[in-house]
C-alpha positions in Angstrom: 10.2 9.8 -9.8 13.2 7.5 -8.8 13.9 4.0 -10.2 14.7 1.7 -8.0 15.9 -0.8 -10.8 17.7 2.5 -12.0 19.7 2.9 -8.8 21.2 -0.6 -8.6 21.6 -0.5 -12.3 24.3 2.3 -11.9 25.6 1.5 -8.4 26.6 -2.2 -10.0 28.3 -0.2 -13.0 30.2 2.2 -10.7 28.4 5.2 -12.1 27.3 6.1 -8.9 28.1 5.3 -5.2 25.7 3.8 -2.7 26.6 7.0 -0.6 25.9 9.7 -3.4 22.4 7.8 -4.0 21.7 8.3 -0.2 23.0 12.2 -0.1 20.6 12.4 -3.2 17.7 11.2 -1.7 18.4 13.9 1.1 18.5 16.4 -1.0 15.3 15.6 -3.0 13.6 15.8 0.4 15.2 18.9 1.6 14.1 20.6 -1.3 10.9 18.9 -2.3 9.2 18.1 0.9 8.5 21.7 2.7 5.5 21.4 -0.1 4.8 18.1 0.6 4.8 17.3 4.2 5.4 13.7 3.5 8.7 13.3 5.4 8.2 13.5 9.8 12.3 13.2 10.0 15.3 11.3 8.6 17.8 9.2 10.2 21.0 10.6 11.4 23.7 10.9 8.7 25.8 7.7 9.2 28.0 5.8 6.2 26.0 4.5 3.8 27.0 0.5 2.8 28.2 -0.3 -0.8 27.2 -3.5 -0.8 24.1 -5.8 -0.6 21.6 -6.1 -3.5 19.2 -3.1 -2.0 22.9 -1.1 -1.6 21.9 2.8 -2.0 18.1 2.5 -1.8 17.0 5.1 0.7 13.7 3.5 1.9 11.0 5.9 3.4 9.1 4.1 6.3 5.5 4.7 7.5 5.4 6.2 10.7 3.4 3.2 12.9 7.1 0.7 12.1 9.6 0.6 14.2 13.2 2.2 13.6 15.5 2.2 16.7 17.6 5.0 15.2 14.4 7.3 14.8 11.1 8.3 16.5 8.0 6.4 15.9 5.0 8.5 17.0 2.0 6.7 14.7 1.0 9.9 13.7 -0.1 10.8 17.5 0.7 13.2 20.1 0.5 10.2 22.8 4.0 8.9 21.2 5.6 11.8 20.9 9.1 11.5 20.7 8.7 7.5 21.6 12.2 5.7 20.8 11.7 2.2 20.0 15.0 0.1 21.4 14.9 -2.3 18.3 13.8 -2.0 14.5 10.8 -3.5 13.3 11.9 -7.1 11.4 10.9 -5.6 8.2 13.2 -2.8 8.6 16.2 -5.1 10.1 15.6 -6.9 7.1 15.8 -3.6 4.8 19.4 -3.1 6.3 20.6 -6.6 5.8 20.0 -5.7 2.0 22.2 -2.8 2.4 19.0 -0.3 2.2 19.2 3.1 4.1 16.2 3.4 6.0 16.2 7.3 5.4 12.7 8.6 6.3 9.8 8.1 8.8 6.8 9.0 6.9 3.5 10.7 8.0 0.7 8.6 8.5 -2.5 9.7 9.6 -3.0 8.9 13.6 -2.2 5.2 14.7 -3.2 4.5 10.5 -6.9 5.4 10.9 -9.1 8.0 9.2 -8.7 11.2 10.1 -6.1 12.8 7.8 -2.4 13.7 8.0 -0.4 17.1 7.0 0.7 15.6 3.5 -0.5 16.6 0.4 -1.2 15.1 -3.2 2.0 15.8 -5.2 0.1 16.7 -8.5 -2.2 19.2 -6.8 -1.7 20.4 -3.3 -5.0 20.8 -3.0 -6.0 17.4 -2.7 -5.4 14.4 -0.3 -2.5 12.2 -1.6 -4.7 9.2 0.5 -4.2 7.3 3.9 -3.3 6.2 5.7 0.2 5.9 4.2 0.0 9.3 2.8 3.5 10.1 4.0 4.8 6.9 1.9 2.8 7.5 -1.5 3.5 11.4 -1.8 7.0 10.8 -1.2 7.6 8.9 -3.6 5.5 10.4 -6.1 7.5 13.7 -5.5 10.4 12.2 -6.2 12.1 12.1 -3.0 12.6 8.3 -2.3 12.4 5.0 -4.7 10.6 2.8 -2.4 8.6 3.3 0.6 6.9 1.3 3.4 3.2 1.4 3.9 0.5 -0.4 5.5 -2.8 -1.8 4.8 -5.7 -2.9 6.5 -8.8 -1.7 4.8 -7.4 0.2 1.6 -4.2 2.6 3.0 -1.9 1.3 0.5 -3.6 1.0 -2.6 -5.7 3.7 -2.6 -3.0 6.5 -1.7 -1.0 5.0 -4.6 -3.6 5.3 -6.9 -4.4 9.0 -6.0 -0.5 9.5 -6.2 -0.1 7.7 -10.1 2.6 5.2 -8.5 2.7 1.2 -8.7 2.4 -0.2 -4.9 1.6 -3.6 -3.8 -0.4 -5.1 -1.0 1.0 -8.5 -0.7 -0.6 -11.5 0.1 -1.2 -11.8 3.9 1.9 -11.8 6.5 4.6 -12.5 3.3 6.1 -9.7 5.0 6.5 -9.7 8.4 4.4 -6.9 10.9 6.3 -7.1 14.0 7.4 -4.1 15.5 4.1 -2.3 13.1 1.6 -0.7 15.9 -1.1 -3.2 15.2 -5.0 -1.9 14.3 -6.0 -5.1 13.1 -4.0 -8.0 13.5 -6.2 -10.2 11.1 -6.1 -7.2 8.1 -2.8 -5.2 9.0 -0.8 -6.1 6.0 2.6 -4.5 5.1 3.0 -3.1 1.2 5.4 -1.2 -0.8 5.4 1.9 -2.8 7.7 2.1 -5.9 7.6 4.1 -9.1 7.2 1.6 -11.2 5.7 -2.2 -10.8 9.3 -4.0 -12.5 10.6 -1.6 -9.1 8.0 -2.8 -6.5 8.7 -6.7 -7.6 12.2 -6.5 -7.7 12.3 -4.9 -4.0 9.6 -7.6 -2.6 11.5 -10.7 -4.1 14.7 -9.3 -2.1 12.9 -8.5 0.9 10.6 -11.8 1.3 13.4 -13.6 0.1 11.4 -15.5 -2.7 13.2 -14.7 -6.5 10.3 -16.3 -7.9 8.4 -13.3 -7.5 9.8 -11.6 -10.5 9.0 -14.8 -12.8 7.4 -13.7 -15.9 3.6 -13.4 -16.9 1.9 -16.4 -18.4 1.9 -15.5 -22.5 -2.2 -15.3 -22.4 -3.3 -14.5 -19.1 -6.7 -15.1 -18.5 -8.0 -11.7 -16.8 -11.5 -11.3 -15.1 -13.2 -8.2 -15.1 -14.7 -7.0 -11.6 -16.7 -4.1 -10.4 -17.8 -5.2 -7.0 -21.4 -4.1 -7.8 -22.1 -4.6 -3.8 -19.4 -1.9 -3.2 -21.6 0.6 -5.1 -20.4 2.4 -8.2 -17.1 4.0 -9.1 -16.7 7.4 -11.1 -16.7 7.4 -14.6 -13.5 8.8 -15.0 -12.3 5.1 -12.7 -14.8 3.2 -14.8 -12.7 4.8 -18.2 -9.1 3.6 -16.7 -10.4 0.4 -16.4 -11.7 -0.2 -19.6 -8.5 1.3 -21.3 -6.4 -0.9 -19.1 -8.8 -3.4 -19.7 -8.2 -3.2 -24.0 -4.5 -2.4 -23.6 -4.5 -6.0 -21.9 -6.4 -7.6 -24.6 -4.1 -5.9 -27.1 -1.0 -7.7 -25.4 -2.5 -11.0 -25.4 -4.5 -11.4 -22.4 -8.0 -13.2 -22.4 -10.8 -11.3 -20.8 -14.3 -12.4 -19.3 -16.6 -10.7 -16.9 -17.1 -11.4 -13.3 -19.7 -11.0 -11.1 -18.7 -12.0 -7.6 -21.1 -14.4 -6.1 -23.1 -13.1 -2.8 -21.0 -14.4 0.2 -18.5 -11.9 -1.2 -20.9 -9.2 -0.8 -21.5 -10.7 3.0 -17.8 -10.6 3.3 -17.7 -7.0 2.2 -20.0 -6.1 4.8 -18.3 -8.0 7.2 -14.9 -6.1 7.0 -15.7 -3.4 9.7 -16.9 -5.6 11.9 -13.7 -7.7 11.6 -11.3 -4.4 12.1 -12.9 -2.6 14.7 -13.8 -5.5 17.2 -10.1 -6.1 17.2 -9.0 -2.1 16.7 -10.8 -2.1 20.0 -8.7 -4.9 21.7 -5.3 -3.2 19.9 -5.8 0.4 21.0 -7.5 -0.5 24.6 -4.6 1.4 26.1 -4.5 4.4 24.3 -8.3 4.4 24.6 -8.2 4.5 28.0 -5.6 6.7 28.7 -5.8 8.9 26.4 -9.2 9.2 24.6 -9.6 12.7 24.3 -5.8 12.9 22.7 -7.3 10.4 19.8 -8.4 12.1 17.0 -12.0 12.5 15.9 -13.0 10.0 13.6 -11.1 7.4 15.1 -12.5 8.4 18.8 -15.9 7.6 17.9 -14.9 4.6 15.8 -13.5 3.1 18.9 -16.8 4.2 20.9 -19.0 2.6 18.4 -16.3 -0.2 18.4 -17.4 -0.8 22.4 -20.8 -2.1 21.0 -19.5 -5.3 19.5 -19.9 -8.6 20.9 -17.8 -11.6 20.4 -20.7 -13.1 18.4 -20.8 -10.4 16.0 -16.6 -10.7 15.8 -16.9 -14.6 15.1 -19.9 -14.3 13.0 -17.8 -11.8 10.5 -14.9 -13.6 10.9 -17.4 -16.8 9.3 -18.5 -14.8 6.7 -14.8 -14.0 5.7 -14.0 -17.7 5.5 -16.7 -18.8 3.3 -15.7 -16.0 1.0 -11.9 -17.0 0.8 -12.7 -20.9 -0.1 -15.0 -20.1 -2.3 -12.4 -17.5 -4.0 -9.8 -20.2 -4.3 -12.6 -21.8 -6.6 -12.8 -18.8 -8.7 -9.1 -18.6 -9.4 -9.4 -21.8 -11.1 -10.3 -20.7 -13.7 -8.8 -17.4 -13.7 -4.7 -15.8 -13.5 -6.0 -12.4 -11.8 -9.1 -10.6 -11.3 -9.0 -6.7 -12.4 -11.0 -4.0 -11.2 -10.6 -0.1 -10.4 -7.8 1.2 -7.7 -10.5 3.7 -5.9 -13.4 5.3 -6.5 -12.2 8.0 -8.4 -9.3 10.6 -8.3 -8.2 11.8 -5.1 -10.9 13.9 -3.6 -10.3 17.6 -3.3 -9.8 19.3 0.1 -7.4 17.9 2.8 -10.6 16.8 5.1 -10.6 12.7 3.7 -8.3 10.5 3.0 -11.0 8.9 0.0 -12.9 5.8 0.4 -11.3 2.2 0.7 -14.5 0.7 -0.7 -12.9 -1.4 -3.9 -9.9 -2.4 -1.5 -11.3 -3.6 1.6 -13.0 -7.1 0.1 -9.3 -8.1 -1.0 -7.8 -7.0 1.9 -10.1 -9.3 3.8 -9.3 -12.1 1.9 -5.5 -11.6 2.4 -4.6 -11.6 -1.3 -1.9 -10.4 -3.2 -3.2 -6.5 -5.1 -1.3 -4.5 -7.1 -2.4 -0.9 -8.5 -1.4 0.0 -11.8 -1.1 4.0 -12.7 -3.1 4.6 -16.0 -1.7 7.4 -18.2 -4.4 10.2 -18.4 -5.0 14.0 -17.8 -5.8 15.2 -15.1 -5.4 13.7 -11.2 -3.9 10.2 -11.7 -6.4 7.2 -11.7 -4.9 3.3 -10.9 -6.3 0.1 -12.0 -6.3 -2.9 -9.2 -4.3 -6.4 -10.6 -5.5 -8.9 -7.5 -4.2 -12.8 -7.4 -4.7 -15.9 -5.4 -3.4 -16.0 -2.2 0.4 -16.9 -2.4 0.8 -15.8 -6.0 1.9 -11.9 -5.4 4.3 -13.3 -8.6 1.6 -14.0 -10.7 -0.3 -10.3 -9.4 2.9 -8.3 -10.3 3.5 -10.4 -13.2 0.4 -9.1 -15.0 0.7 -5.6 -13.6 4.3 -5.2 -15.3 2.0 -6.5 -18.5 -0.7 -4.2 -18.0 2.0 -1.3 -17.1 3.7 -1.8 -20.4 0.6 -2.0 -22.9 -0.5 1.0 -21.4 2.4 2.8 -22.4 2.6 1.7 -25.6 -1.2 2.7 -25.9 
């Protein structure tokens, strides 16, 4: 994989240009991504700038944001070939850094279920995840340092996980989701892939404009240990990564206890469909319309089923969400982060699923920072979940980068 910390490290010594980093990243994907199929197109060649603190970082971007020098089809034949007249703010804001936004990436159709081309870069025989499949396998092949995904049930930490990359879901709207085709506008959350967590913070604090995000971790973090018992179980082999990430955290000085999340949080849980689809509905009215035999399967009948719910179910969920958040902020005092598993497992063999967002969709809902950890292991790669309060993505990535480097001391 790339370094993004790497990059800027040798662009700021002179050892390489900002332009040779770009023509790099070019040639990774011409070479790596016929395998792959993580990479829709790239921007026209243009000069690259040699200045600005993100200066040679080619950026992949999920195919449902906005680039006004490439198409933006959200992974459906309805936009094919649809020019957007103006970059999405995020991406803007990548350019201002002096990023290259170099690739659009696949995503599976308007970032629902129903899988995408790419493949898992350890094992082509297995999904890499969704929907920012595209974004994770890209930069676990080695093509791209950093990456743009989204997530609204579990599409960026779950494909990271099944990819062995660090990725964070930041806390709610830190980073801005105009000009991103909108599923849910109460869940849709944009996140960023990276190869390692010191790269994904570094590239967040530039981009959200907040240096403190790269503060240090507290000396003894005080770490609670989740499984989300209403979410059913997780494999074994998911159950294993978190206990080794668990006692690599102990061994660098952090303070574990158990939790067992209260019931609203279960209530919550269940309440996350509800939520999404009542306003997927509302967000892809158009297209359902129009155009709802061009939709794919699985999303065509979760729009269908969607036509079933009332307002009162929609405000009812929405309720149950906001007991669950105060009562979280009560649970972080006496807490720094809350761990649990990345996924259910390793990435699922066949190309037919895209996994199951089950462990991600509860902390989406609450619209708090997560960060997946890779875990060193044979075999598929597994990912451990670092989850703050809301507001302190610092404090998330602060004890990922901890967790990161016990485990590779282990």
């Amino acid at each position: 994989m790339i370094s993004l910390l790497d990059i800027r490290a040798r662009v700021a010594d002179g050892t390489l240009s900002a332009a040779d980093a770009i023509q790099t990243a070019r040639e990774r994907i011409a070479a790596r991504d016929p395998v792959i199929g993580a990479v829709l197109r790239t921007a026209p060649e243009a000069t690259a700038p040699e200045s600005g603190p993100l200066a040679g970082i080619a950026v992949g971007i999920k195919d449902i944001i906005d680039t006004a020098d490439m198409a933006t089809e959200s992974g459906s034949e309805i936009y094919a070939g649809w020019r957007p007249r103006a970059d999405a703010a995020i991406v803007s804001r990548l350019r201002a850094l002096g990023a290259v936004p170099l690739a659009k990436t696949a995503t599976t159709a308007f970032a629902g279920l129903d899988p995408a081309a790419t493949v898992n870069p350890h094992n082509p025989g297995h999904t890499p995840g969704g929907s920012s499949s595209g974004s994770a396998a890209a930069v676990a092949a080695g093509m791209l340092p950093l990456a743009l995904g989204t997530q609204t049930g579990g599409s960026v930490i779950r494909p990271a996980a099944f990819c062995g990359i660090a990725a964070i879901k930041p806390s709610f709207r830190l980073l801005p989701t105009v000009g991103v085709k909108t599923f849910s506008w109460a869940l849709d959350t944009v996140g960023l892939f990276g190869a390692s967590v010191a790269d994904i913070a570094h590239a967040l604090a530039l981009i959200a404009d907040r240096p403190g995000i790269e503060a240090p971790a507290p000396g003894h973090p005080r770490l609670a240990l989740c499984l989300q018992d209403f979410a059913g179980s997780a494999d074994a082999d998911a159950l294993a990564a978190l206990d080794h990430a668990a006692r690599a955290a102990e061994r660098a000085g952090a303070v574990l206890r158990d939790l067992v999340l209260p019931e609203p949080f279960a209530r919550a849980w269940a309440a996350h469909p509800t939520v999404q689809d009542f306003e997927a509905r509302q967000a892809l009215a158009w297209e359902y319309a129009e155009h709802r035999e061009a939709l794919p399967p699985v999303l065509r009948g979760q729009l269908d089923r969607a036509q079933d719910l009332s307002a009162a179910d929609y405000d009812a969920a929405r309720r149950e969400s906001h007991r669950a958040r105060r009562l979280l902020k009560e649970l972080f005092a006496d807490v720094d982060a809350i761990l649990t598993v990345s996924s259910v497992g390793r990435a699922p063999k066949g190309l037919g699923s895209t996994g199951d967002a089950r462990f991600n969709r509860l902390w989406t809902l609450m619209g708090v920072p997560c960060v997946t950890v890779p875990v060193p292991g044979d075999g598929l790669p597994l990912g451990v979940q670092v989850i703050a309060r809301f507001g302190d993505d610092g404090r998330a990535l602060a004890v990922a980068r901890m967790i990161e480097g016990a485990l590779a001391r282990a």
